[in-house]
N, C-alpha and C positions, 0 to 999 in steps of 0.2 A: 504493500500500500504506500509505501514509501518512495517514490519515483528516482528520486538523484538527491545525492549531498550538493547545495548550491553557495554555500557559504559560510564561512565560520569569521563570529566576532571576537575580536579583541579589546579589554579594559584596557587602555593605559591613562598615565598619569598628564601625558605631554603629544598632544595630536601630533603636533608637524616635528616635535624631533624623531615620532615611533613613524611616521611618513618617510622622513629623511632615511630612517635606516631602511626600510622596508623598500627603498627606491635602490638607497647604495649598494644591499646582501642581495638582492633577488629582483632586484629591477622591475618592480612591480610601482606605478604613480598612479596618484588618484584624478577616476573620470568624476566623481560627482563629490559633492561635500554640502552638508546641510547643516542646520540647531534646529532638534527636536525641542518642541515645549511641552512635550506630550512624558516626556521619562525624567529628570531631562538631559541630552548628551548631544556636543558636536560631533559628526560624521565625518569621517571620508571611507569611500570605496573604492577599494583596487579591486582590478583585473587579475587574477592570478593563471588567466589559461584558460579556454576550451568551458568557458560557460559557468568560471566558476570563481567565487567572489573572497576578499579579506574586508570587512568591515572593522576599521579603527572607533574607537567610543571612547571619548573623554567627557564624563559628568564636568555640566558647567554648575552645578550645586553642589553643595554638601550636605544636603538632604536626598532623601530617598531611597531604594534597596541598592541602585548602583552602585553610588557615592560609597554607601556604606561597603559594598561587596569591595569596593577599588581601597577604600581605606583596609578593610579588614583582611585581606588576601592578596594586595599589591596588582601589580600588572599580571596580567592572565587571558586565556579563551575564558572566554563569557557566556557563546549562544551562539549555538548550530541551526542553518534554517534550511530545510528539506522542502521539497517540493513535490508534489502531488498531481495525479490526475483523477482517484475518488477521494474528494476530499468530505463530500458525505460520508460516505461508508466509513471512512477511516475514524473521523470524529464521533459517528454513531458507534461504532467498536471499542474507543478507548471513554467513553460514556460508559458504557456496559459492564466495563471493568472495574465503573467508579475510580477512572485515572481525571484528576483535576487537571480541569481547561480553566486557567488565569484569563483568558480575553479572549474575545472571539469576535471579527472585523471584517467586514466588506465595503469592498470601494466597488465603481466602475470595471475597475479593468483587474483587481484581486480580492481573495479574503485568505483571511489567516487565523488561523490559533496559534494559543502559547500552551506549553504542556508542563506542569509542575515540575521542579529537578525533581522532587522527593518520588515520581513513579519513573524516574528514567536514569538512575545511579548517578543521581545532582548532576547531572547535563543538563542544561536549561536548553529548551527545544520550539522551535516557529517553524508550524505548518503553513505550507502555502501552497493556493492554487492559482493560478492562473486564469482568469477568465477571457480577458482579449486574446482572442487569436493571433494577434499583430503584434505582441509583446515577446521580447522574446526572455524576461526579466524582468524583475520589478519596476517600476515606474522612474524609480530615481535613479536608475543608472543604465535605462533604456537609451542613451545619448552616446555608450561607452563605446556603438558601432562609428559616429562621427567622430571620436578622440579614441582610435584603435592604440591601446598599448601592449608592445609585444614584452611581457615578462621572461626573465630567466627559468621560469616553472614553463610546464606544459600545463599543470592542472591542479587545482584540490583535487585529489584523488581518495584520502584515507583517513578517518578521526581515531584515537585510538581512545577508549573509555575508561580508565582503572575502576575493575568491581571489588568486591569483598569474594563474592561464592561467581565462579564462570557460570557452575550451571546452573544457577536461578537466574543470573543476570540471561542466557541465551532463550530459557522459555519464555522470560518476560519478555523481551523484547520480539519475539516470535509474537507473544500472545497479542502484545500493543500491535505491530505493524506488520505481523506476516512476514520478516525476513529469519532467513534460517542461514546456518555457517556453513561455508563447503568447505573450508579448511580448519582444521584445530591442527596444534603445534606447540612444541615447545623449546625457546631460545636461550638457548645455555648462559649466553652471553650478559642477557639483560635478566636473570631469572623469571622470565614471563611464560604463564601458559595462555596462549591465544585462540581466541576463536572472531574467524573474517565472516564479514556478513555482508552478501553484496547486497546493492539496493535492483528496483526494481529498471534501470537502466544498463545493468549492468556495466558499470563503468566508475561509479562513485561507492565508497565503502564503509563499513560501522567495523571497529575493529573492539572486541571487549578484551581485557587482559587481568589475568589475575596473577601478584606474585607472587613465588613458589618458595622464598625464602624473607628471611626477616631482617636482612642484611642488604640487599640490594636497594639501587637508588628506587625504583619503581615502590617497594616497600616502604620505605622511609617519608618517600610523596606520600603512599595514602597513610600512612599513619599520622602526619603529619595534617592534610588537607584532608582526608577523606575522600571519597569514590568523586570520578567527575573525571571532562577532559582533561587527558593527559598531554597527546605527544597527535600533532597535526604532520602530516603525509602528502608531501606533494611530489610528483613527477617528475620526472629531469630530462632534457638527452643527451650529457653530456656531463659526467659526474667527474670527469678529468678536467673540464674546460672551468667546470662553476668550481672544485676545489682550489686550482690556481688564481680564481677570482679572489677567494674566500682568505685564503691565503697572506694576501697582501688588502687585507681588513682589519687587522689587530683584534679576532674576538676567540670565543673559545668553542673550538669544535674538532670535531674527529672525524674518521672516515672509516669504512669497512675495511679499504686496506690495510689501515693501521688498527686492527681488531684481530687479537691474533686468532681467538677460538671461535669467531664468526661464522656460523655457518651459512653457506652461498644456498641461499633462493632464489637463485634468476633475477640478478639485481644487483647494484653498486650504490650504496647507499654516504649519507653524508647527515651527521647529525649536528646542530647548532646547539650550545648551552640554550638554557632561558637567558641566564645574565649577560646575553648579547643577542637576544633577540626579543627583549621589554618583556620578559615573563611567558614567555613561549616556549614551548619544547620543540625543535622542528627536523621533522625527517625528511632531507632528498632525496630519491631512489631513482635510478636510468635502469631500466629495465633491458636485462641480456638475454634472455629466452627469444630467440626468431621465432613463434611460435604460440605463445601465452603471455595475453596482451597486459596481463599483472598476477605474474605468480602467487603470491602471497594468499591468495584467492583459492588458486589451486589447480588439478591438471585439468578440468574438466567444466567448471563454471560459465564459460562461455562458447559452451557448445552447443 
């Protein structure tokens, strides 16, 4: 019921210096930029690739649950917005569940729900449909075909969720939206056991993880924060070319080469601290399989 991951927001503290970086590491500028008086926060929206968005959010109050989230847990992913085409059914389903819809909106050309974190392992989550045919995105950044930017990413491709339990967190999220894991896994490296969930485009993905020890950094975050986005996934095609970029940035990251007990998934991957990417954890993966368009997924999901 879930159609495609279409975007994921970030709190920070400072719009245009987390713009600035976000232009310098990954070459992503913003097409649109608004002041909500409705939450309230200034925008900007970047392009990240192939239809798929990074929303910046700076609380201009220090009032309200923002404000307070940005004070209480620093810069961070904030809010995932997924896109729909029953967007009936899907809200009549998580109704039924008795899962809490926060707001529920129709314009002209979309409407939306907001979905409790507390039914989706504190991911805060916005449903959208689309209703204009002629849109091919949200309203405000329907402009972003006249100001084309081409990013260093090819795409949001993958959120990843830290749970407590994988497998209550994999039937809930079966039970709310109808997606199911084709892959489960476990990465020695990161002490994670994984389960990939593709969406219903198969091309955008829910990734839940749970740690397997109580020493690893994945651990440490949820004991520390608790369940919620962890580590945002985007696409590459050229994990040699964005390293050598990354390189001569002064920040702190690593690379799967430099990993010594990594094990290769069809992939070349590149990880950013948060404390050089305003409170983000970020994965770059170039995909080395001639054949399976996002391993991680698995052999057989997009067939």
């Amino acid at each position: 019921m879930l159609q495609s991951l279409r975007q994921i927001s970030m709190l920070v503290p400072d719009l245009q210096q987390a713009a600035n970086m976000y232009k310098d590491l990954l070459g992503m500028e913003p097409v649109f930029e608004d002041r909500s008086s409705q939450y309230p926060v200034d925008i900007k929206i970047l392009p990240a690739g192939n239809g798929t968005f990074i929303e910046l959010m700076q609380p201009i109050s220090d009032e309200g649950p923002i404000a307070r989230r940005l004070n209480n847990r620093g810069a961070s992913p904030y809010l995932l917005t997924f896109q729909t085409r029953c967007y009936d059914q899907l809200i009549s389903n998580l109704k039924s569940l008795d899962i809490q819809i926060t707001e529920e909106n129709q314009a002209l050309q979309t409407r939306h729900a907001f979905v409790h974190p507390k039914a989706t392992n504190s991911s805060f989550i916005r449903i959208v449909e689309i209703l204009d045919p002629a849109l091919d995105w949200l309203s405000e950044v329907n402009s972003f075909k006249e100001n084309t930017v081409f990013p260093r990413t090819c795409q949001l491709r993958q959120v990843a969720i830290l749970v407590n339990d994988l497998d209550q967190a994999i039937e809930k999220w079966e039970l709310m939206f109808g997606i199911v894991p084709t892959k489960r896994f476990h990465i020695s490296f990161t002490d994670l056991e994984i389960a990939v969930l593709p969406l219903g485009d198969n091309n955008t993905f829910i990734e839940l993880a749970q740690p397997t020890s109580v020493d690893s950094s994945p651990a440490r975050f949820l004991q520390r924060y608790g369940e919620g986005i962890y580590l945002t996934i985007f696409e590459i095609e050229d994990s040699l070319q964005l390293d050598e970029h990354l390189a001569g940035q002064n920040i702190r990251y690593t690379t799967s080469r430099r990993t010594d007990n990594y094990v290769n998934l069809g992939f070349n991957s590149i990880w950013i601290h948060p404390s050089s990417m305003g409170g983000a954890f970020v994965q770059l993966s170039q995909v080395l399989d001639p054949v399976n368009p996002w391993p991680p997924a698995g052999d057989d999901w997009f067939q």
